[in-house]
C-alpha positions as CSV (number, residue, x, y, z in Angstrom):
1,X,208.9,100.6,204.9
2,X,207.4,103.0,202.2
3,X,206.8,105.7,204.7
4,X,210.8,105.8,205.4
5,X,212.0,106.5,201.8
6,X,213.5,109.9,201.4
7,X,211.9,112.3,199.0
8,X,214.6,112.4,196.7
9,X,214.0,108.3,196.4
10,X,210.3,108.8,195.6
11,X,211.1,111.3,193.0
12,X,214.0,108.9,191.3
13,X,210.8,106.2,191.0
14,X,208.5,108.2,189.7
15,X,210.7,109.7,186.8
16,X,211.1,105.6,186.1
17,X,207.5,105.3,185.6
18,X,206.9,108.0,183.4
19,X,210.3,107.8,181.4
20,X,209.5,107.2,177.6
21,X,210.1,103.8,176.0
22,X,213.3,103.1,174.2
23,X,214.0,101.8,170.9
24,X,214.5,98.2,172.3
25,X,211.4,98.2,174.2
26,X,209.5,99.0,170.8
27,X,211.5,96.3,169.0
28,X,210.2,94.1,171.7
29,X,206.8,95.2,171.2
30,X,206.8,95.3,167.8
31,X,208.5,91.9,167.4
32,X,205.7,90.5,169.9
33,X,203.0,91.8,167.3
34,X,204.6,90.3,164.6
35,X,204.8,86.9,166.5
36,X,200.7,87.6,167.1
37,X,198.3,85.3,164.6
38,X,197.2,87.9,162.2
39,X,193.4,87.4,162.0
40,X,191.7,86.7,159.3
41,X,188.7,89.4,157.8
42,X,185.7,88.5,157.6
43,X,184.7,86.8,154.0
44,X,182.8,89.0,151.5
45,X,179.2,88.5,150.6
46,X,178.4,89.1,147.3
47,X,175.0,89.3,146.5
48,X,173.8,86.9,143.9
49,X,171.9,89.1,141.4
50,X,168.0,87.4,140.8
51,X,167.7,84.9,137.9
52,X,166.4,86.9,135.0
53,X,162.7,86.0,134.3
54,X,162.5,84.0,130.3
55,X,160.2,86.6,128.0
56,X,159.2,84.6,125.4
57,X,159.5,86.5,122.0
58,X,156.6,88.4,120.2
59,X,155.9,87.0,117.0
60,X,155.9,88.9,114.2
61,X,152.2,90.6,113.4
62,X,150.9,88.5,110.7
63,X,147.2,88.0,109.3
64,X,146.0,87.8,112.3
65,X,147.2,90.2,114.2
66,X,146.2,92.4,110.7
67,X,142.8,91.0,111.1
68,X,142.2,91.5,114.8
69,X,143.4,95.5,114.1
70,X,140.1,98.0,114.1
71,X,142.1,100.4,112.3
72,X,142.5,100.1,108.4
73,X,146.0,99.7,106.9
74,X,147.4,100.9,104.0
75,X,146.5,99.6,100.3
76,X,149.7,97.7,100.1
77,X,149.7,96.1,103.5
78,X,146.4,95.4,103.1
79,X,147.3,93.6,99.4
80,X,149.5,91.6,100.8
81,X,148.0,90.0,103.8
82,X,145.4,89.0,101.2
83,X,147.4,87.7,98.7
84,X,149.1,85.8,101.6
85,X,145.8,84.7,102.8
86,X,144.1,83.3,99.9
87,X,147.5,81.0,99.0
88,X,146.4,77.8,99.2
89,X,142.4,78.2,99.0
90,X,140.8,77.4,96.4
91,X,136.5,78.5,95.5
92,X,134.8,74.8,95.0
93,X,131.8,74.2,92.4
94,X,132.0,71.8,89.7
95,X,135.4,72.7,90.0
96,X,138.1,74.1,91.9
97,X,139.2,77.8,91.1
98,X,141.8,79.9,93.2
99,X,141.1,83.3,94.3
100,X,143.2,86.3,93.0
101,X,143.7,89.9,94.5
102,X,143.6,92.4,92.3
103,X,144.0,96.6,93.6
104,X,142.5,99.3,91.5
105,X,143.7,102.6,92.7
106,X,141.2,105.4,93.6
107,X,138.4,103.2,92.2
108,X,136.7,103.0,95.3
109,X,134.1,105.9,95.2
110,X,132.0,106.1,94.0
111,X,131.2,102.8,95.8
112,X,130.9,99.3,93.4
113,X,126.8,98.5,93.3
114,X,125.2,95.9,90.9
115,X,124.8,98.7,88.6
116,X,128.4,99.5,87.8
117,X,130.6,96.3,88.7
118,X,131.3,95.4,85.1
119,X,132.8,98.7,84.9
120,X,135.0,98.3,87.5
121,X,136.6,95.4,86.6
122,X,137.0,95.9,83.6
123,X,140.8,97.2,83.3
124,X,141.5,93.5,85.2
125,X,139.2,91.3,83.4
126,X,140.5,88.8,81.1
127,X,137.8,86.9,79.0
128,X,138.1,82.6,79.3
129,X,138.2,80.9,75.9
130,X,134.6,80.0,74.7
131,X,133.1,82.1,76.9
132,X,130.7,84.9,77.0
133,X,132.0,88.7,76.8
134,X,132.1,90.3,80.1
135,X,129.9,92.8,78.4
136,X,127.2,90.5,77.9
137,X,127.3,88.8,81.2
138,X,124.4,89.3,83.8
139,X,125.2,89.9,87.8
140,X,123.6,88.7,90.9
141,X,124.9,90.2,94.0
142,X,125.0,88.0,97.4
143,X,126.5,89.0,100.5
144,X,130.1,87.7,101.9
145,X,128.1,85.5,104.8
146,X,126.2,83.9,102.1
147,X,129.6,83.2,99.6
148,X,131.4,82.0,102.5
149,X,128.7,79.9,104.5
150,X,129.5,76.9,103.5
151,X,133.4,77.3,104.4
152,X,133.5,78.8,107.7
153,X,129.5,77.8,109.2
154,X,130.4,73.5,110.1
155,X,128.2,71.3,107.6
156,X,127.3,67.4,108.1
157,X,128.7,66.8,105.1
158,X,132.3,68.3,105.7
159,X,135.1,66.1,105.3
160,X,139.1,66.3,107.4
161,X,139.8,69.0,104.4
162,X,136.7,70.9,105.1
163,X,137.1,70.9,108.7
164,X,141.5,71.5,107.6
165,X,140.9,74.5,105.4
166,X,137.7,76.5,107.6
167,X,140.3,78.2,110.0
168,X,141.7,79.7,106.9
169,X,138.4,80.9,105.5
170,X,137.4,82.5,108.8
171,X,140.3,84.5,108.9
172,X,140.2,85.8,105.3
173,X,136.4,86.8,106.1
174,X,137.8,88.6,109.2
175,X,140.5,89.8,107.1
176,X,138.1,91.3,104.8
177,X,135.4,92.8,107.4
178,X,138.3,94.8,109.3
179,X,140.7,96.3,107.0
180,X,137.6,97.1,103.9
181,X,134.6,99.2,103.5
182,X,131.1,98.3,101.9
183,X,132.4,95.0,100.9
184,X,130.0,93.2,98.7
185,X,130.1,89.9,96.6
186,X,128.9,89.8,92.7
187,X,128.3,86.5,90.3
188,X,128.5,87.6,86.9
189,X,127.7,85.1,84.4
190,X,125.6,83.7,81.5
191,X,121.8,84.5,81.9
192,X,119.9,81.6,81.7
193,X,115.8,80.8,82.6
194,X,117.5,79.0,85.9
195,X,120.0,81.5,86.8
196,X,123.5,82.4,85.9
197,X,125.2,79.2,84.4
198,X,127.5,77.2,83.8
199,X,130.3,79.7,84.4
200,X,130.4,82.6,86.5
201,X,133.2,85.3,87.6
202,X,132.7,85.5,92.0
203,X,133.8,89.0,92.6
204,X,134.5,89.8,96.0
205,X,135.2,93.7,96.7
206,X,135.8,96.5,98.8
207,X,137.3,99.8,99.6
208,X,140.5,100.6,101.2
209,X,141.0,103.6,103.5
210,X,143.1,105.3,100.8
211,X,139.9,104.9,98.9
212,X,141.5,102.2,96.2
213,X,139.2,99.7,95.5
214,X,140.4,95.5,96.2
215,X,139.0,92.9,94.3
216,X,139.3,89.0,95.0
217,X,138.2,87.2,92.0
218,X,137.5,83.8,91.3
219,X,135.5,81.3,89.4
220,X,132.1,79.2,90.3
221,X,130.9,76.4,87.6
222,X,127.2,75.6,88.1
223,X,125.7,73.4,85.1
């Protein structure tokens, strides 16, 4: 029935077809949007950041960190690990004597031998009651392995406050052999046809690398 459609009827349809839309046919629309579900977005990952790995705080360098160091410190650092070190030690003979630190400044060279160790302590020395001038004293020298043998080497004889106290005396030895030069040990005492008796000052020295000279000092009694 198409075919019989006059022109003029085929050009009224087509003008329908193309004609723009109205206002009510975009309320329509827009009301049928509005009607629509609104959808919901997608959630949002957030990334969980990694758990923070626990670094366990450096301790503070103390004596042994100072002891394990190839490089000499200063006088003053030096003085006080050793003061810190020797707290609580004590030298044992016929009696118990503590050790004390002593710094004499620029008295390391020239270097402390047999010859001149009264000499050098001198300015610290401070004569015992009934005892013999420093003056008049004889020295022996021994070597720092040989002082602290019994104290760091394990004896059959050794005791829970032998065994207690060697950790301590190894790391004062260490302390001494890393942070002083030509470190030597002297007994000054009494000369008598046995050897030095009964009491005799241990001097324990060496050389700082400003050059100032360190002396631990303590006190053997052999009768």
């Amino acid at each position: 029935m198409v075919r019989f459609l006059t022109p003029l009827m085929l050009a009224l349809l087509a003008a329908c077809a193309t004609a723009p839309r109205t206002d009510a046919d975009a309320d329509s629309a827009d009301a049928a949007h509005a009607e629509a579900p609104a959808q919901t977005p997608p959630p949002v990952q957030i990334a969980t950041p990694p758990k923070p790995l626990f670094i366990a705080p450096q301790p503070t360098p103390g004596l042994v960190a100072l002891a394990n160091l190839s490089q000499q410190q200063p006088t003053a650092v030096v003085k006080a690990a050793l003061d810190s070190a020797v707290q609580g030690l004590l030298y044992t003979s016929e009696s118990d004597y503590p050790f004390q630190v002593f710094v004499l400044p620029g008295a390391g060279a020239p270097h402390v031998t047999a010859w001149n160790i009264k000499q050098k302590v001198a300015p610290i020395y401070v004569q015992r009651p009934d005892t013999l001038p420093l003056a008049k004293r004889a020295v022996e020298a021994r070597t720092l392995a040989t002082l602290f043998k019994n104290y760091v080497v394990p004896q059959d004889w050794w005791g829970d406050d032998e065994k207690a106290r060697a950790p301590k005396f190894q790391q004062l030895k260490k302390l001494l052999t890393s942070q002083l030069r030509y470190v030597h040990v002297y007994r000054v005492g009494p000369k008598t046809p046995w050897g030095l008796s009964p009491d005799i000052d241990v001097f324990i020295v060496g050389t700082t690398a400003q050059g100032d000279l360190i002396v631990l000092w303590t006190v053997a009694i052999e009768t």
